[in-house]
C-alpha positions as CSV (number, residue, x, y, z in Angstrom):
1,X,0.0,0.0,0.0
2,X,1.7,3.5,-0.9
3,X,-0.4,7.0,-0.4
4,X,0.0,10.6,-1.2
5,X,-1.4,14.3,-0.9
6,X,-0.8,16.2,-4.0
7,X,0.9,19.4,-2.6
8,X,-1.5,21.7,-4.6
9,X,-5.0,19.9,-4.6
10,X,-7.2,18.2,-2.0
11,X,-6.5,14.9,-3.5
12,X,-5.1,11.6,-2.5
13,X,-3.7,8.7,-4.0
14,X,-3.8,5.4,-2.9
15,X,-1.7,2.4,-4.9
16,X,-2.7,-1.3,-3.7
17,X,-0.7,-4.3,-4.8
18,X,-2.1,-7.7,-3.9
19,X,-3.3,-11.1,-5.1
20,X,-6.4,-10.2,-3.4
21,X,-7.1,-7.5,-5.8
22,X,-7.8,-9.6,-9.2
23,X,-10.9,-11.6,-7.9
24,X,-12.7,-8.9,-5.9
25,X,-11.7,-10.0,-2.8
26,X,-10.0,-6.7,-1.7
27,X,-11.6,-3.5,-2.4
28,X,-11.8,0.1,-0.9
29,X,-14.9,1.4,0.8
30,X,-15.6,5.4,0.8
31,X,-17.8,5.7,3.7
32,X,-19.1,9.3,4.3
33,X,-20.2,10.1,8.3
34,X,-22.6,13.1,9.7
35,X,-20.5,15.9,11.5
36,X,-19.9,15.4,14.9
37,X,-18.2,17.6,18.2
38,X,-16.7,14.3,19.3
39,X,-13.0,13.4,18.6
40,X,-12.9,11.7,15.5
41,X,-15.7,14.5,14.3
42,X,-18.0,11.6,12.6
43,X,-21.6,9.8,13.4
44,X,-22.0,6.9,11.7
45,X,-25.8,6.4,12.6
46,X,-27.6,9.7,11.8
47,X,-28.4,8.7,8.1
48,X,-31.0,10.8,7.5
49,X,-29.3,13.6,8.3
50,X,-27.0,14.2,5.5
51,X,-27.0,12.7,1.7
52,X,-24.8,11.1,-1.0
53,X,-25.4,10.8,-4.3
54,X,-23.6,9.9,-7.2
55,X,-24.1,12.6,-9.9
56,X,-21.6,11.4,-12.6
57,X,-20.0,8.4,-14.4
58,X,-17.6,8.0,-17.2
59,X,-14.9,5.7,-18.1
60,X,-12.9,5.4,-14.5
61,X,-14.3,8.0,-12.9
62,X,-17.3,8.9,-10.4
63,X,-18.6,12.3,-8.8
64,X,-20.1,12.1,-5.9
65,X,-22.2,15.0,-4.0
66,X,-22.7,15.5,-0.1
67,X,-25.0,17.2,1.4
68,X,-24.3,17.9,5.3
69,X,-26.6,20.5,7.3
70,X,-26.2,23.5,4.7
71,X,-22.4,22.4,3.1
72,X,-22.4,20.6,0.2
73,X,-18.8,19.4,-1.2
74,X,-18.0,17.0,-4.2
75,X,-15.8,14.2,-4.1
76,X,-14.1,12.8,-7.4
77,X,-13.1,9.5,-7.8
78,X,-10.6,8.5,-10.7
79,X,-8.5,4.8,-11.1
80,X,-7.0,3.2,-13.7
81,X,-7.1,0.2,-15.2
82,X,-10.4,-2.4,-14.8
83,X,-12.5,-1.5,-12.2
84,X,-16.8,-0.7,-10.6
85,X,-17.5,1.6,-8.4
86,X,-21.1,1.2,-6.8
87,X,-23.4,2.2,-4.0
88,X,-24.1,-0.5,-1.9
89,X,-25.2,1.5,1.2
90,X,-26.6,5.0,1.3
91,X,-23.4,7.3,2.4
92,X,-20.6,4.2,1.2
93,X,-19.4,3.2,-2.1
94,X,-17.4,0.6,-2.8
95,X,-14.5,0.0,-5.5
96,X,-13.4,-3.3,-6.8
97,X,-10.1,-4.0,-9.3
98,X,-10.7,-6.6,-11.9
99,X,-7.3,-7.0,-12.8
100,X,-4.7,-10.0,-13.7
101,X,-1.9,-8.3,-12.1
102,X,-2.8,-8.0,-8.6
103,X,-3.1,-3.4,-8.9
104,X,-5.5,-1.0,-7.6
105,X,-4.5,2.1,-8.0
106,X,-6.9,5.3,-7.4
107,X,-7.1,8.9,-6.3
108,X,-10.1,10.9,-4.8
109,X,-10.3,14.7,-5.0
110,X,-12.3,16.7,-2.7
111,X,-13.5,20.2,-3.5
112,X,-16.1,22.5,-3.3
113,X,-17.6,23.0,-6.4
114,X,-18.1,20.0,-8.8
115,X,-14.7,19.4,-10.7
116,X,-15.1,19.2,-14.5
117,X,-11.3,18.9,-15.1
118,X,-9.2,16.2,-15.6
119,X,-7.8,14.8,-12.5
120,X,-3.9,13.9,-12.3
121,X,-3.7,10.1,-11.9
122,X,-1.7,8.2,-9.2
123,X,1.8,8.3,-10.4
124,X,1.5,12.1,-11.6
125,X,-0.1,12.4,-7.8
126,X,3.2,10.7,-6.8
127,X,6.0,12.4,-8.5
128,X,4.2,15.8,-7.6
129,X,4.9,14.8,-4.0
130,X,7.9,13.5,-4.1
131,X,9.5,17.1,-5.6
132,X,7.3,19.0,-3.0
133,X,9.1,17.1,-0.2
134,X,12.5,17.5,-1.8
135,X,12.0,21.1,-2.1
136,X,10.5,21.9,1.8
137,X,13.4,19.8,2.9
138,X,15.9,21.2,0.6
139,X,15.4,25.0,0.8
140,X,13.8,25.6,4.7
141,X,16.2,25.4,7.7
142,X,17.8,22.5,9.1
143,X,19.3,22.1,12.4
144,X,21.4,19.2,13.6
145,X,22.4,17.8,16.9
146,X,23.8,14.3,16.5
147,X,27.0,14.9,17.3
148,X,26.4,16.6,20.8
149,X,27.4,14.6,24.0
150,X,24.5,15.8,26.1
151,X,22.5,12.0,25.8
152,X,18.9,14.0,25.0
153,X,20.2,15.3,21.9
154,X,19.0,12.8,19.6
155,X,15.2,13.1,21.0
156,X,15.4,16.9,21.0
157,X,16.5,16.4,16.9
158,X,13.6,13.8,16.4
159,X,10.9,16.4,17.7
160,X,12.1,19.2,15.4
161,X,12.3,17.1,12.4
162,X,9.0,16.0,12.5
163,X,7.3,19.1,13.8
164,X,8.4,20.2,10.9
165,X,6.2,17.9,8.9
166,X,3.5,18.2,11.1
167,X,3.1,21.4,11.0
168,X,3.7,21.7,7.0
169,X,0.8,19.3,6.3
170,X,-1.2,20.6,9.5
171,X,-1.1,24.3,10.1
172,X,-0.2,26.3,7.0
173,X,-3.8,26.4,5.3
174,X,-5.4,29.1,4.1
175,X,-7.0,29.1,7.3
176,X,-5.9,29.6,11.1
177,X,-5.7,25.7,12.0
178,X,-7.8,24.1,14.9
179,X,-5.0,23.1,17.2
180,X,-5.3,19.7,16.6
181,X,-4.9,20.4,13.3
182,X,-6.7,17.6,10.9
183,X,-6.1,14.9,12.8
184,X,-8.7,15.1,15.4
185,X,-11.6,17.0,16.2
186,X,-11.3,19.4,19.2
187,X,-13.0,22.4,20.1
188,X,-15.8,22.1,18.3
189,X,-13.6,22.2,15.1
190,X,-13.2,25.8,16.0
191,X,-9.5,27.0,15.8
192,X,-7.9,29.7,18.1
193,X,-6.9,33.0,17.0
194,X,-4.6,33.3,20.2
195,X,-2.7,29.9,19.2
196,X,-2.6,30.6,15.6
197,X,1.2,32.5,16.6
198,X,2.4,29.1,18.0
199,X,1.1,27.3,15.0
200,X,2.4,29.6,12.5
201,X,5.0,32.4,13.4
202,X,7.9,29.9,12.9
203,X,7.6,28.9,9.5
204,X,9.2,32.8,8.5
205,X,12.4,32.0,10.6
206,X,12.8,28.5,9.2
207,X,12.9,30.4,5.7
208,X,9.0,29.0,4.6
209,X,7.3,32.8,4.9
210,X,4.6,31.5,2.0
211,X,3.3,28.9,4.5
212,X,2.0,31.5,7.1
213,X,1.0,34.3,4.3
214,X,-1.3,31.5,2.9
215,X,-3.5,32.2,6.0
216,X,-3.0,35.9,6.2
217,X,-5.8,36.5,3.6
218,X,-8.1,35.4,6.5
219,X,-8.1,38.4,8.4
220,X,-8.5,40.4,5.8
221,X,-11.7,38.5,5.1
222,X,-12.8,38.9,8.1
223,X,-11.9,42.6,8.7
224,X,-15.6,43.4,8.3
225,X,-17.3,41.5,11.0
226,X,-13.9,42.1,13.3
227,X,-14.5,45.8,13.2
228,X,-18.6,45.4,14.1
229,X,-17.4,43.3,16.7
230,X,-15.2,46.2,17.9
231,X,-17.8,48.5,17.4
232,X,-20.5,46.8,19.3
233,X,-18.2,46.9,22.2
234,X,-17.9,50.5,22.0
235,X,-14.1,50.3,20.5
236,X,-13.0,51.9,17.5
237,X,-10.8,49.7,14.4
238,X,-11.3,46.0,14.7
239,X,-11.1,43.3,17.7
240,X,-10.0,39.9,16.4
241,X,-12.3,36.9,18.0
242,X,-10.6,33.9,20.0
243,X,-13.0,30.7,18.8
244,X,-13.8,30.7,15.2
245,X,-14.6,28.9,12.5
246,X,-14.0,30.0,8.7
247,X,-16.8,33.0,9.0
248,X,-14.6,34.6,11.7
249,X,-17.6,34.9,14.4
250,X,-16.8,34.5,17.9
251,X,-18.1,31.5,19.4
252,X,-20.2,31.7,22.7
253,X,-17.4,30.8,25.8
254,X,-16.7,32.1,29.4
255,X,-13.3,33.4,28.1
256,X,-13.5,33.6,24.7
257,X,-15.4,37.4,24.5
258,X,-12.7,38.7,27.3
259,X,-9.3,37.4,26.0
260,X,-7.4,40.0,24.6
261,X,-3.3,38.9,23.9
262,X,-4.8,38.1,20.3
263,X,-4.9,41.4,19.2
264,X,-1.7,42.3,18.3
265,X,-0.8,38.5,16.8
266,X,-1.6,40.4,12.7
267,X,0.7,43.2,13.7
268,X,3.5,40.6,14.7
269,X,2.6,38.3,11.5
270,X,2.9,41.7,9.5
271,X,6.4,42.4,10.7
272,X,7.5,38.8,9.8
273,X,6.5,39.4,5.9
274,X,8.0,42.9,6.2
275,X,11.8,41.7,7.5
276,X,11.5,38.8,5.0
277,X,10.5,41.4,2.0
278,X,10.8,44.9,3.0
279,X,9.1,46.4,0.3
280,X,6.0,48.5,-0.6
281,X,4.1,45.5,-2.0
282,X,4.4,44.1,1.6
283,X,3.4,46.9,3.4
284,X,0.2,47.5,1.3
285,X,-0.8,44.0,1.4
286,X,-1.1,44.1,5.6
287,X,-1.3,47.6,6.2
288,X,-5.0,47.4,7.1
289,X,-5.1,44.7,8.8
290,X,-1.9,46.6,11.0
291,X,-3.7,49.6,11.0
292,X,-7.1,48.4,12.5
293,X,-5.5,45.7,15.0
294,X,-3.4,49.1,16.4
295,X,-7.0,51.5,16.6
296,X,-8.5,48.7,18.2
297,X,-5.8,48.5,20.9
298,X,-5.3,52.0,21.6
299,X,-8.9,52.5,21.9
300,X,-9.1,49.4,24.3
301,X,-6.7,51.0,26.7
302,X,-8.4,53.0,29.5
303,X,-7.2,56.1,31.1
304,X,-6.7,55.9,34.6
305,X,-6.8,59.6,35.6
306,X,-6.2,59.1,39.3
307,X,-3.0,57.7,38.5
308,X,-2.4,59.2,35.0
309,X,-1.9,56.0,33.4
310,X,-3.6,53.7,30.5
311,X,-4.5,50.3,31.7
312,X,-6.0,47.6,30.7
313,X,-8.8,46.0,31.7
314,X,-10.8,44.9,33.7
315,X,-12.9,42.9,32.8
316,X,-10.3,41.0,30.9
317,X,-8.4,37.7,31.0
318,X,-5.1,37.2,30.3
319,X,-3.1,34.3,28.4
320,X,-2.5,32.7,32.0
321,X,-6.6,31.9,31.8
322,X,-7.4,31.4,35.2
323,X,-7.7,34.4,36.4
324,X,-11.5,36.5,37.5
325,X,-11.9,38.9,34.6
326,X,-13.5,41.2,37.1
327,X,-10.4,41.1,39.3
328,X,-7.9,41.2,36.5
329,X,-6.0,44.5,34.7
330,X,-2.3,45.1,33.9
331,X,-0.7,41.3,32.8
332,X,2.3,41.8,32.0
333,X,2.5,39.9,28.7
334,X,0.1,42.0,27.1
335,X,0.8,44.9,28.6
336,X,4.3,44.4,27.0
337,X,2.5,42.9,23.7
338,X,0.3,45.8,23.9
339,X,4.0,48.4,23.3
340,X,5.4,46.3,20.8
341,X,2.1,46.2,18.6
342,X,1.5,49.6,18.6
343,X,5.0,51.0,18.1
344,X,5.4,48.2,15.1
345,X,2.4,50.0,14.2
346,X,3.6,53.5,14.0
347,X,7.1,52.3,12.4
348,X,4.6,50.9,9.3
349,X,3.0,54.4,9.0
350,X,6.5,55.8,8.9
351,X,7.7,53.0,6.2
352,X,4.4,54.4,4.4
353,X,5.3,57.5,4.4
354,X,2.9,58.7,6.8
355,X,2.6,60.7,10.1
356,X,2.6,59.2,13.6
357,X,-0.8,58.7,15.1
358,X,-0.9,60.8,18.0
359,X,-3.6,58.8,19.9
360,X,-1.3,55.6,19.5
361,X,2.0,57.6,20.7
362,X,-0.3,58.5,24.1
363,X,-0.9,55.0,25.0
364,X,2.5,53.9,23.9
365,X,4.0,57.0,26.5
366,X,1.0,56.1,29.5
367,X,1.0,52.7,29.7
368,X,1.1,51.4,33.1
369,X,4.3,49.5,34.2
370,X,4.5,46.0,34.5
371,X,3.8,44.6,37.5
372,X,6.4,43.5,40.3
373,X,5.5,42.1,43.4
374,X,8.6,40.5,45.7
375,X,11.1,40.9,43.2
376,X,8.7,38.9,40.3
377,X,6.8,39.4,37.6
378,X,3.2,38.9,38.2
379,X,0.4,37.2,35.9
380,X,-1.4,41.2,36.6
381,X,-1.5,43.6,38.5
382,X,-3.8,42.6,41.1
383,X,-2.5,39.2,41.2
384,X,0.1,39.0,44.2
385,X,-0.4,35.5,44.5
386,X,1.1,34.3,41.2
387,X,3.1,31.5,42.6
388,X,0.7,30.4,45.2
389,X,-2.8,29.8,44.2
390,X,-2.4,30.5,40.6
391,X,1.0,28.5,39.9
392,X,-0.7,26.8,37.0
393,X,-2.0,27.1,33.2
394,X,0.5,29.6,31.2
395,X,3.2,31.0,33.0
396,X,2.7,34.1,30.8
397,X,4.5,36.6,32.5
398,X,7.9,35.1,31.0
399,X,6.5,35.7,27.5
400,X,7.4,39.4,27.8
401,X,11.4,38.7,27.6
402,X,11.1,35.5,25.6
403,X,7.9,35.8,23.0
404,X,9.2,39.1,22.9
405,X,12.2,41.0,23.1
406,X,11.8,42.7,26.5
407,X,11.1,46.5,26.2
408,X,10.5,47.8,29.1
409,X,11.5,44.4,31.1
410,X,14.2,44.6,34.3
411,X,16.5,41.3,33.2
412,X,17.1,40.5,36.5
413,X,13.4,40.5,37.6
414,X,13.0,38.5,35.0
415,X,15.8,36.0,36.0
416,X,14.0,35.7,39.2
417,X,10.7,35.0,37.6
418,X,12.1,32.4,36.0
419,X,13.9,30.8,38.5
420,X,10.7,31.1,40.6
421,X,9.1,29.7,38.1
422,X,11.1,26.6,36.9
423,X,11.3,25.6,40.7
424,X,7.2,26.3,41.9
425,X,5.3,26.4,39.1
426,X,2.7,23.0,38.6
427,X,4.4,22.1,35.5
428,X,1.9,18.5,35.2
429,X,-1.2,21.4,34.6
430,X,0.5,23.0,31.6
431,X,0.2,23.1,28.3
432,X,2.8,21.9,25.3
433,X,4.2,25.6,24.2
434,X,4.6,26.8,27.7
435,X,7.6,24.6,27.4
436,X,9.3,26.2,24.1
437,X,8.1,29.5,25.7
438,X,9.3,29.1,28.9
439,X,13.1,28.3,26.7
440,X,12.7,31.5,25.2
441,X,12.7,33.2,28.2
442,X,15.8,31.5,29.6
443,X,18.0,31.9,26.4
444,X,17.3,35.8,26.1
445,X,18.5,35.9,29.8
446,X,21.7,33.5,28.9
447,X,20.3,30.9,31.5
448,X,20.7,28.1,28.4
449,X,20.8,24.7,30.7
450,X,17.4,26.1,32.0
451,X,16.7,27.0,28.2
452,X,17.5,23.1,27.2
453,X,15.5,21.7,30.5
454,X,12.5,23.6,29.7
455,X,12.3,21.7,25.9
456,X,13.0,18.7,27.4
457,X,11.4,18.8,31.1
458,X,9.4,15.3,31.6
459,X,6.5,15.9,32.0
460,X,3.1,14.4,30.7
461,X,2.5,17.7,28.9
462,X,5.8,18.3,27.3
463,X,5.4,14.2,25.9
464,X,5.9,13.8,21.9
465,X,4.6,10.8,20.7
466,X,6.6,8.6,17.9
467,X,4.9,10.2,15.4
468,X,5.8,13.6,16.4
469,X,2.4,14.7,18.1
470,X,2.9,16.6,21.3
471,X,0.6,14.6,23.6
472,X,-2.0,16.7,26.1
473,X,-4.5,14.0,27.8
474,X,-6.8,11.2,26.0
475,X,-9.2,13.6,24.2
476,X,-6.2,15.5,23.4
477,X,-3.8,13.3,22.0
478,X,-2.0,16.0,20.0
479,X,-1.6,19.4,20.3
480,X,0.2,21.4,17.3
481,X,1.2,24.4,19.2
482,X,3.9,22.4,21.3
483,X,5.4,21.7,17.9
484,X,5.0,25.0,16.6
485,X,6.7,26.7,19.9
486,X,9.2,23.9,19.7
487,X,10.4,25.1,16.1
488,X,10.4,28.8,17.3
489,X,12.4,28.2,19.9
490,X,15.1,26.3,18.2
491,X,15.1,28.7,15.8
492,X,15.6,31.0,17.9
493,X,18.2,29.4,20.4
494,X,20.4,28.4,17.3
495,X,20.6,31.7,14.8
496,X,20.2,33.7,17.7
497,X,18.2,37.5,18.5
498,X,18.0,40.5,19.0
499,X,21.0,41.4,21.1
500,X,22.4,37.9,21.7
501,X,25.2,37.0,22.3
502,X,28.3,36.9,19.9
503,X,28.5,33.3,19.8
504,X,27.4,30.3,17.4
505,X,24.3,28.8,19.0
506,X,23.5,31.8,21.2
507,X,20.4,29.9,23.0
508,X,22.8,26.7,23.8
509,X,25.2,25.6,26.5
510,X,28.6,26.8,25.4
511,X,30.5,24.3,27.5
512,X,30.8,21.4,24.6
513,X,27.7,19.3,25.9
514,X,26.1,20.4,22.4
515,X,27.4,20.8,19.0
516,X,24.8,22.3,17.1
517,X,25.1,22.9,13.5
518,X,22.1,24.9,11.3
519,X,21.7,26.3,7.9
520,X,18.7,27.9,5.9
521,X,17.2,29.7,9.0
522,X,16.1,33.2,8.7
523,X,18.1,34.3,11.9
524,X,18.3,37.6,10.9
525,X,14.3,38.4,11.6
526,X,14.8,38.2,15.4
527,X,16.8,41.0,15.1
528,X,14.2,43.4,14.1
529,X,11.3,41.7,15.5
């Protein structure tokens, strides 16, 4: 049995070689389920529900339409050689071979609209993936570790080579991805606007910028319903939703409606293109979507008179998500998110040849300080219990000198953050890219054995699978933003940053545990970033 994805169509190919094949005794079924919010996303009972009908037959080739609720796709199914398709219940058909050499070879394209053309056959399907593959491996970054002497090398290697795959064939759509990707059903199928960095913001530095501008489109697609959302909160430009599907609406949830560290993710993404190709064409092509995600977040920040301040919220919740809204303003990751987004911002008006926005320059100026409490960072401002009853979820606060490059962060507060946090902090009630993010944090501040622990801590959440998958808990048995961080982090910890040190490997022991050898990485982004 060999299969394969064309790299530029929703098609598969399947090739079958057995003696079972010539009398009929081995065929394929294409059995077509109702929708479904469990893990594998498919009913199998409710029949009536959703239709199947065959609406075309020539020589080797069936069309098939499904109805499901109000989607209807088309399915396309092409072999070669002797062989029946039929119906033989009402949502499966089944193909038979009728050959003398033991062959069934076939492909089935899915697509939206009915497909008139010719479809390419198995071996075209074939060769087409073979030179996609050479090329992603061939001209995107590579780094290599077999020939350190620290022993967890060679799984650290493993879980970078094939989140690379996975989050090629997973994550670089021309959607956000859910963060499961396609391989289970979670959320609802919705994906996560928040997550959609940790999915996607890596592919620029491993030198594969197309795979997250395929997705960029999105926004602007949704710009419309983002700024009435905005707008019916009272805000000016346009406030990005947290649980969405394709139409970009905002799901119903408890935090979905009050998380806010999603709102300068476009501006970041923006920047990416820009260093990659800083040009005019770049900065037309985001400049809205920059421009609206920056209104949006200066009008969200309220001013404080009594102290003479912007802050923000409450109500609000921060990444770390257990937190009161009501009882929550000031995190520190966003309020450091918040300064980077806007001046980023301001720099594109400049590239555009326009003036400052004044309003933005205020809030840049009046935000509030991040908050300190005994010597540490602080999940927010009124939270000076961060490593007590709230040691769980995100440690977020780190992201501030790690996610990003630390304006306005004290180094050595932030070295005892994450000390404090490495030692306290309920690592089993995590999730995968507080690991990669937590490494970040530790190579900016030169701590790179904590930077290497972090990747590699053992724990249940910070477990890859053999296949790659960065396992969470049983409905949760991948998690795509582990791998995602993961690549960033590498990325990071091996070309270096802004302000790194002079060194090969910046973001790596330097006392010969690790040899470390890269090429093709787009180092030079964390520079500007």
């Amino acid at each position: 049995l060999q299969t394969a994805v064309h790299p530029r169509l929703d098609l598969l190919a399947v090739s079958i070689h057995s003696t079972l094949v010539d009398d009929g005794t081995l065929g394929v079924h294409f059995e077509f389920p109702y929708g479904s919010s469990e893990m594998q996303a498919a009913d199998w009972k409710q029949h009536a529900l959703h239709s199947t009908e065959i609406i075309g037959r020539k020589d080797g080739r069936v069309d098939v339409r499904r109805s499901v609720d109000g989607t209807t796709y088309f399915v396309s199914i092409a072999w070669q050689g002797p062989a029946e398709l039929e119906a033989v219940e009402p949502h499966n058909v089944l193909l038979k071979g009728r050959t003398t050499e033991g062959t069934l070879e076939f492909v089935a394209h899915f697509s939206a609209s009915a497909s008139i053309h010719e479809l390419p056959n198995v071996h075209e399907t074939f060769a087409a993936s073979i030179a996609h593959w050479k090329r992603f491996w061939t001209d995107g970054g590579a780094v290599e570790l077999a020939q350190s002497k620290d022993r967890r090398a060679r799984e650290l290697e493993r879980r970078v080579v094939l989140s690379q795959y996975l989050t090629a064939i997973q994550c670089s759509g021309s959607v956000p991805p859910q963060e499961t990707g396609l391989t289970v059903n979670s959320w609802y199928g919705k994906f996560h606007l928040e997550m959609h960095w940790w999915h996607a913001a890596h592919f620029p530095l491993w030198n594969r910028l197309p795979l997250l501008e395929k997705s960029l489109a999105w926004y602007e697609s949704i710009l419309p319903a983002a700024r009435a959302l905005a707008h019916s909160q009272g805000y000016a430009g346009a406030r990005w939703p947290k649980m969405v599907g394709p139409e970009g609406r905002d799901s119903p949830s408890t935090i979905g409606p009050l998380l806010i560290w999603q709102q300068p993710h476009p501006i970041f993404y923006a920047e990416l293109c820009y260093q990659s190709h800083p040009n005019r064409q770049t900065l037309e092509r985001y400049g809205s979507i920059v421009h609206e995600s920056a209104t949006f977040m200066a009008s969200y920040a309220f001013w404080e008179t009594t102290r003479g301040r912007f802050v923000l919220g409450p109500p609000l919740i921060p990444a770390q998500e257990n937190h009161p809204p009501r009882e929550t303003w000031n995190p520190t990751f966003e309020l450091a998110y918040w300064k980077y987004g806007l001046k980023t911002a301001q720099r594109w008006r400049e590239r555009l040849g326009l003036k400052r926005n004044e309003e933005w320059d205020k809030v840049i100026r009046g935000l509030s300080a991040l908050p300190v409490h005994d010597g540490v960072y602080l999940a927010h401002e009124n939270c000076p219990q961060t490593f007590s009853e709230r040691n769980h979820d995100h440690p977020s606060m780190l992201a501030a000198f790690g996610v990003l490059n630390g304006d306005g962060v004290d180094p050595e507060t932030m070295r005892r953050t994450l000390l404090k946090t490495m030692k306290e902090w309920k690592w089993d009630q995590t999730w995968g890219w507080d690991y990669p993010m937590t490494a970040m944090t530790a190579a900016r501040l030169g701590e790179t054995a904590i930077a290497v622990d972090a990747l590699l801590m053992q724990t249940e959440k910070n477990r890859y699978l053999p296949n790659g998958h960065n396992w969470q808990r049983p409905n949760l048995p991948c998690y795509l933003p582990g791998n995602g961080g993961l690549l960033y982090a590498i990325a990071m910890m091996a070309g270096g940053w802004e302000n790194a040190p002079r060194k090969h490997a910046p973001g790596f022991p330097q006392d010969g545990s690790w040899k470390v050898r890269w090429e093709g990485l787009n180092s030079s982004l964390l520079e500007k970033i």
